[in-house]
C-alpha positions as CSV (number, residue, x, y, z in Angstrom):
1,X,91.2,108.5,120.5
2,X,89.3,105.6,121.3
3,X,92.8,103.1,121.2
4,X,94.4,105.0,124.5
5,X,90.9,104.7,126.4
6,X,90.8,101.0,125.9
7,X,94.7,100.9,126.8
8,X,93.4,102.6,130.0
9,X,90.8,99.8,130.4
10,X,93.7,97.4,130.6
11,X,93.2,95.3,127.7
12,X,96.6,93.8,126.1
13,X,98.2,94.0,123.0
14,X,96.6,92.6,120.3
15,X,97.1,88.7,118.9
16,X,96.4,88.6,115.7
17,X,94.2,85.4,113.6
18,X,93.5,84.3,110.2
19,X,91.3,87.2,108.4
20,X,87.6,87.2,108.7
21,X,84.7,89.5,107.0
22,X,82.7,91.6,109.1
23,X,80.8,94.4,108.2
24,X,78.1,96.4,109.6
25,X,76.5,100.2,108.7
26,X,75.1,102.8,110.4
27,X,71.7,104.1,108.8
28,X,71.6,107.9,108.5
29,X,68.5,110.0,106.8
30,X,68.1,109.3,103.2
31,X,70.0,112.3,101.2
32,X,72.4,113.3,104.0
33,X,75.8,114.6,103.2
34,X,78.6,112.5,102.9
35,X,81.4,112.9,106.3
36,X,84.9,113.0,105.7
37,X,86.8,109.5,106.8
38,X,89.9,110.2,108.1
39,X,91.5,106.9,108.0
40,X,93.5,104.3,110.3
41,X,97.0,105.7,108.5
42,X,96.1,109.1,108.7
43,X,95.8,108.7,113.0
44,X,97.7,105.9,113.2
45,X,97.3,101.8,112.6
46,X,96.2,101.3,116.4
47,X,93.1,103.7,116.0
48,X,90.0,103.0,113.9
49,X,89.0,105.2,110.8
50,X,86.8,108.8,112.3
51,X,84.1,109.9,110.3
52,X,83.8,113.7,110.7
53,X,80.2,115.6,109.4
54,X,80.9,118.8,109.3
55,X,77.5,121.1,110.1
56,X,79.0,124.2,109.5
57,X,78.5,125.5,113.4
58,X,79.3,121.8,114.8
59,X,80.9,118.3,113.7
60,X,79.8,114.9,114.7
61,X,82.2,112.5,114.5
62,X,81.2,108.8,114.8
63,X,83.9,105.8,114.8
64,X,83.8,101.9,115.6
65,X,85.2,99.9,118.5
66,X,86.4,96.6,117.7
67,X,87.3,94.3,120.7
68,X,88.6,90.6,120.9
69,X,88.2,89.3,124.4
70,X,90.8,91.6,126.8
71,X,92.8,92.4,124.0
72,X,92.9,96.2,122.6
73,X,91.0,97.5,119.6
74,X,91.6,96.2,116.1
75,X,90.9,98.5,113.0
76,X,87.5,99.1,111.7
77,X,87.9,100.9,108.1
78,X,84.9,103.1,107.3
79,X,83.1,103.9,104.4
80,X,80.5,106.1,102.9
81,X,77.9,104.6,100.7
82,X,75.8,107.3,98.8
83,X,73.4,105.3,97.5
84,X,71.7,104.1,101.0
85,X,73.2,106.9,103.4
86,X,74.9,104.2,105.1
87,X,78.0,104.6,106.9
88,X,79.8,101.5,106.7
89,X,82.4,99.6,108.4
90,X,84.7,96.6,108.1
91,X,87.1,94.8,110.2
92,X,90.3,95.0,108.7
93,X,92.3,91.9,108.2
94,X,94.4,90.3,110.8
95,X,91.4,89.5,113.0
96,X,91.4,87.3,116.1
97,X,89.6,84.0,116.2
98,X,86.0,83.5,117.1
99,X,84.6,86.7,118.2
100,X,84.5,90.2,118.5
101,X,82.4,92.7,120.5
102,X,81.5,96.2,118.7
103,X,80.6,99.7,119.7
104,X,79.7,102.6,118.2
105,X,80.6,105.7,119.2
106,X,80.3,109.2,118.0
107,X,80.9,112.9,119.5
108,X,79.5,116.3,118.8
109,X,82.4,118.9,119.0
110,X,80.7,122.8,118.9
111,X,82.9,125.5,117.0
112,X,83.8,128.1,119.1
113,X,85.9,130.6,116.7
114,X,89.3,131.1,115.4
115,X,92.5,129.8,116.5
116,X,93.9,132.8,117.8
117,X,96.3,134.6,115.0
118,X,95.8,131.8,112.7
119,X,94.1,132.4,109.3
120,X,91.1,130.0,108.3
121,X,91.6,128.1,111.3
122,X,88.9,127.1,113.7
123,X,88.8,125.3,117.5
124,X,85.9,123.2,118.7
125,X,84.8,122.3,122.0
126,X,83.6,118.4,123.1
127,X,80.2,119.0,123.7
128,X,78.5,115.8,124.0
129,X,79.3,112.0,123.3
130,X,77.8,108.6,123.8
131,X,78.0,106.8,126.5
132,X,81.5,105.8,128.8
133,X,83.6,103.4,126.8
134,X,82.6,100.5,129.8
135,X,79.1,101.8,129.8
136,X,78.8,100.8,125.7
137,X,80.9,97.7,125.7
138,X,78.4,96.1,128.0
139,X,76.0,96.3,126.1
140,X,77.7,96.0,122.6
141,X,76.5,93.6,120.2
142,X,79.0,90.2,120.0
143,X,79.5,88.7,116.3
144,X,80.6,85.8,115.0
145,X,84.1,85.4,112.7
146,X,82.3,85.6,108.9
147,X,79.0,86.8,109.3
148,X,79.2,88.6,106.2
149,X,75.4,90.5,106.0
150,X,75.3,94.3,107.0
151,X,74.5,94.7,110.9
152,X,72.3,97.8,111.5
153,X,73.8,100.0,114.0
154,X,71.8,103.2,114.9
155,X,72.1,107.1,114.1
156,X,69.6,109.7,114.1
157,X,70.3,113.4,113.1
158,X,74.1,112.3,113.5
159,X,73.6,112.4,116.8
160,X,72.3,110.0,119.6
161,X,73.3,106.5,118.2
162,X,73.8,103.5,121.2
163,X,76.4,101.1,121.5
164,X,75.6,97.8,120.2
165,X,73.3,98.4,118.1
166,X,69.6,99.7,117.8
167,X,67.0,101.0,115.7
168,X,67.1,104.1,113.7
169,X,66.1,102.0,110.2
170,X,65.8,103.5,107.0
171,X,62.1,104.9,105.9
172,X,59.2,103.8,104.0
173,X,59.1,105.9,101.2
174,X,55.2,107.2,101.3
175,X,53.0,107.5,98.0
176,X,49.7,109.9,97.5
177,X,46.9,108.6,98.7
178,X,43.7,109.7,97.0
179,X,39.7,109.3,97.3
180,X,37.6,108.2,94.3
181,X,34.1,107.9,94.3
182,X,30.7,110.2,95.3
183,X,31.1,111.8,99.2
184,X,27.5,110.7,99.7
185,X,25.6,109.0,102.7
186,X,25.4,105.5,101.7
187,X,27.9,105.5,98.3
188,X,31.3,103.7,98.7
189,X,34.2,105.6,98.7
190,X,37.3,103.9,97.8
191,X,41.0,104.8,98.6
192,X,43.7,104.5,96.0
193,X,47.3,104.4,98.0
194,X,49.8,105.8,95.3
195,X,53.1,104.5,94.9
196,X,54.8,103.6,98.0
197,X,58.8,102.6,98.0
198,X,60.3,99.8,99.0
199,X,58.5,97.3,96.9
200,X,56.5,94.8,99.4
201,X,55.7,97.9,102.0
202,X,52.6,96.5,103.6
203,X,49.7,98.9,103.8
204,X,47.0,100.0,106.4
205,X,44.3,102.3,106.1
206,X,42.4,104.3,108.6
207,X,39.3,106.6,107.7
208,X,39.2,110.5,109.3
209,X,36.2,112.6,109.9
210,X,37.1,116.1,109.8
211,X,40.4,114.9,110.1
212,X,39.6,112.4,113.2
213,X,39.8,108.6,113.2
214,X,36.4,106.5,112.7
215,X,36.5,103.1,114.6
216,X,36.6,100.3,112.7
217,X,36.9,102.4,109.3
218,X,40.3,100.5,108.5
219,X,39.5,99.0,104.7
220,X,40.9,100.1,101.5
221,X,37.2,101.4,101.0
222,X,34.4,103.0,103.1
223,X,30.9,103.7,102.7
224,X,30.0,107.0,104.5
225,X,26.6,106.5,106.9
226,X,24.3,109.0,108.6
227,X,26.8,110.4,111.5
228,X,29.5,111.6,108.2
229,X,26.3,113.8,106.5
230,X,27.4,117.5,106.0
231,X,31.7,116.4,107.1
232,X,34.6,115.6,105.2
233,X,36.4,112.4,104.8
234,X,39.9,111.7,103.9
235,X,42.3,108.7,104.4
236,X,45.2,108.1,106.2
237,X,47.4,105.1,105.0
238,X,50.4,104.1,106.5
239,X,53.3,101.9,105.0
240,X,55.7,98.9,107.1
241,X,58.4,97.0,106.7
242,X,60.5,95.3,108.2
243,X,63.8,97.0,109.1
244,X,62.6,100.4,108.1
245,X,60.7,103.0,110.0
246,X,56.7,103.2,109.5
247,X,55.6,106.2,107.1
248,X,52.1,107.8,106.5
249,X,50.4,109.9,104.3
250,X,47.0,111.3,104.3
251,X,44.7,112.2,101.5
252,X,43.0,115.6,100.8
253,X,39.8,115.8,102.3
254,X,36.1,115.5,100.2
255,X,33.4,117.5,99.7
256,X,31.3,117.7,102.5
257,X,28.9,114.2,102.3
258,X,25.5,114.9,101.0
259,X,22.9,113.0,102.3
260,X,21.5,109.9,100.8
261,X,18.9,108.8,98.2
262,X,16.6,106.3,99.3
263,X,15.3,103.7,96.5
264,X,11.8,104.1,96.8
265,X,9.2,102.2,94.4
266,X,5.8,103.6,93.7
267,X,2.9,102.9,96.1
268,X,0.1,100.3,95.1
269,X,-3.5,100.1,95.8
270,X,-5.2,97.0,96.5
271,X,-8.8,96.5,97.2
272,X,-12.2,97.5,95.3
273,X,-12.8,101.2,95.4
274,X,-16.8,101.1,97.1
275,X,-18.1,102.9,100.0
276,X,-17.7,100.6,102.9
277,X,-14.3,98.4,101.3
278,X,-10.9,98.4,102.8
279,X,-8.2,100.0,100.5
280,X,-5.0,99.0,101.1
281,X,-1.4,100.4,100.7
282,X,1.5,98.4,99.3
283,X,4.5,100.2,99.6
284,X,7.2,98.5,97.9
285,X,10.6,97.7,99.1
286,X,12.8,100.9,100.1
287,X,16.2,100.6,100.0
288,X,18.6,100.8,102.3
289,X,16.9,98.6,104.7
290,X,15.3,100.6,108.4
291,X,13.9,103.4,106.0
292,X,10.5,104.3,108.5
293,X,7.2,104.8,106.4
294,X,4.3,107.1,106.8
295,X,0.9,107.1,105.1
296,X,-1.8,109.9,103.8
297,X,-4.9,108.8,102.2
298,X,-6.4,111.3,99.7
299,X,-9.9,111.3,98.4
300,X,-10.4,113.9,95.0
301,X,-6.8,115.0,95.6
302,X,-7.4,116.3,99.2
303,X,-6.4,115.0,102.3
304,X,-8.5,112.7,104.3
305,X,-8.6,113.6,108.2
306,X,-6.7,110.5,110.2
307,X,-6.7,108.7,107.2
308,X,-3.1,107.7,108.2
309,X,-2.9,104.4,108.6
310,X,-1.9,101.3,105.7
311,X,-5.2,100.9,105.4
312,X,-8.6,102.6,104.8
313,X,-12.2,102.2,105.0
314,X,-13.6,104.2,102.4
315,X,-16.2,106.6,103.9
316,X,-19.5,107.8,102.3
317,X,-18.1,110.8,101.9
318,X,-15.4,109.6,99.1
319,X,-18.3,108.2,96.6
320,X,-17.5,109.4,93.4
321,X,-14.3,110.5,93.7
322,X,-10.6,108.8,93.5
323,X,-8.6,107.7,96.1
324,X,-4.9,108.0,96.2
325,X,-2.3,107.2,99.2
326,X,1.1,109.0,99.5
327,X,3.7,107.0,101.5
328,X,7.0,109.0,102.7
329,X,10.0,107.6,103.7
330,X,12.7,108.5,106.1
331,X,16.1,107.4,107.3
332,X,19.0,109.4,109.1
333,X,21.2,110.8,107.1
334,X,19.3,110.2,103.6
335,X,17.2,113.1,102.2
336,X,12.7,112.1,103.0
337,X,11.3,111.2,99.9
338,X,7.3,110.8,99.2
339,X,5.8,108.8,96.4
340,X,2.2,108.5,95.4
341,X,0.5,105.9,94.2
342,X,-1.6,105.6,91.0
343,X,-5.2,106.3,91.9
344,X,-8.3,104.3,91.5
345,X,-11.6,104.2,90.0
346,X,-14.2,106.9,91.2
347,X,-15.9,105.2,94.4
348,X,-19.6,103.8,93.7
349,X,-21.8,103.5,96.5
């Protein structure tokens, strides 16, 4: 096929070198089936070897384009490696010196039905194909005599793949991401990324809201604030490497976050309890820091009008009785929380 194009093109007859190792692949999906290679002495020793995947209703057919200079195709024997889903390809011996310019090319032929009174037969149509032969040998990829290490060509759904190269790599292999940890305002949640294939896959993380991103949530762990009360988090990770093709995964969603619990010390009263003496409030530290406090005195156990300050001036009225104050404290997203303090002695006059 591809040797009476390039005869076309002009190039002469081949002049033939000492041998030299080349090899490339083509990277299909991991798991797909396996094409059958027919092989340079099957189509004769001026052609290279045709890979044909048959899917059922179509075939693809890919094959490689060696070229030395002007001088006609050489060879390229093909091979199927199960293990990677690679097609692969070497120059056969009897190469030319220095170097040689490849192409990849590939066609989709369509069946169309029977050959007509001919039993288990079938006829395809050319469908599509890659580009022209000049088209993809200007922009092929130029090698070296004895570069031994794999060159990735490109394929993707057996269809598509560019002369001279490209980048259809394999795939990161994702693992399961999961959340551990309490889906609470304030309470660290942490992700755990599963097992991820290749070993060395390099891993980022990226925090969702009800399933949409949260700038700058991009740790392995996150602790959820006011704005995630009553949503649910999960965690995208995603996996690189070089020469494969990104993967990511995304965790199951939590709970809805409750709100927080603020740390909140009971109240003290300072001062002497006597009509006409300044009581006043020490509140502790609350935890997290910006919790906003409030203040109610009481007198007997019943609220003192405006008595709302830190501090109070104990009125007449109070004599004899004890004074408590109640602080309360509130943050967004944590639930209000109101301690009282211990009270003190009855008030003397």
């Amino acid at each position: 096929m591809l040797g009476a194009a390039v005869s076309l093109l002009g190039f002469g007859s081949p002049v033939h070198a000492d041998p030299a190792t080349i090899s490339g692949a083509i990277q299909f999906p991991a798991g797909a089936n396996a094409p059958d290679i027919a092989t340079s002495l099957d189509l004769g020793s001026s052609l290279p070897d045709i890979a044909v995947f048959d899917r059922g209703d179509d075939e693809i057919h890919y094959e490689i384009l060696a070229v030395h200079g002007n001088e006609s195709s050489f060879p390229t024997a093909l091979s199927w490696d199960v293990d990677t889903s690679q097609l692969r390809w070497t120059l056969a011996p009897g190469a030319p010196s220095s170097t040689y310019t490849f192409a990849v090319f590939w066609s989709r032929w369509v069946y169309t039905g029977p050959i007509p009174k001919q039993v288990d037969s079938r006829q395809f149509w050319l469908a599509t194909s890659s580009t022209d032969l000049l088209g993809s040998m200007a922009k092929a990829t130029t090698y070296t005599v004895g570069t031994s290490p794999l060159q990735f060509h490109c394929a993707y759904g057996f269809e598509g793949c560019a002369a001279g190269g490209g980048g259809n790599a394999p795939e990161v292999i994702p693992g399961t991401p999961k959340i551990s940890g309490t889906a609470q305002v304030g309470k660290k949640l942490t992700a755990s990324a599963g097992s991820w294939q290749p070993a060395g896959t390099r891993l980022g993380y990226q925090w969702l809201r009800d399933g949409k991103t949260i700038a700058k949530a991009n740790a392995n762990a996150y602790v959820p604030t006011a704005t995630d009360a009553g949503r649910r988090l999960s965690v995208r990770v995603t996996g690189t490497l070089p020469g494969y093709t990104s993967a990511s995964a995304t965790s199951a969603q939590t709970s809805a976050v409750a709100r927080g619990r603020l740390s909140a010390p009971t109240p003290k009263i300072s001062g002497t309890a006597k009509v006409g003496r300044t009581l006043t409030a020490k509140p502790g530290v609350w935890r997290p820091a910006g919790v906003k406090l409030s203040y109610q005195w009481y007198a007997g156990g019943k609220k003192i009008a405006k008595a709302t300050r830190p501090s109070y001036r104990i009125s007449q009225a109070a004599k004899g009785k004890k004074i408590t104050v109640k602080v309360t404290g509130v943050k967004s997203g944590y639930s209000v929380v109101t301690q009282t303090s211990a009270a003190t002695k009855q008030v003397s006059g």
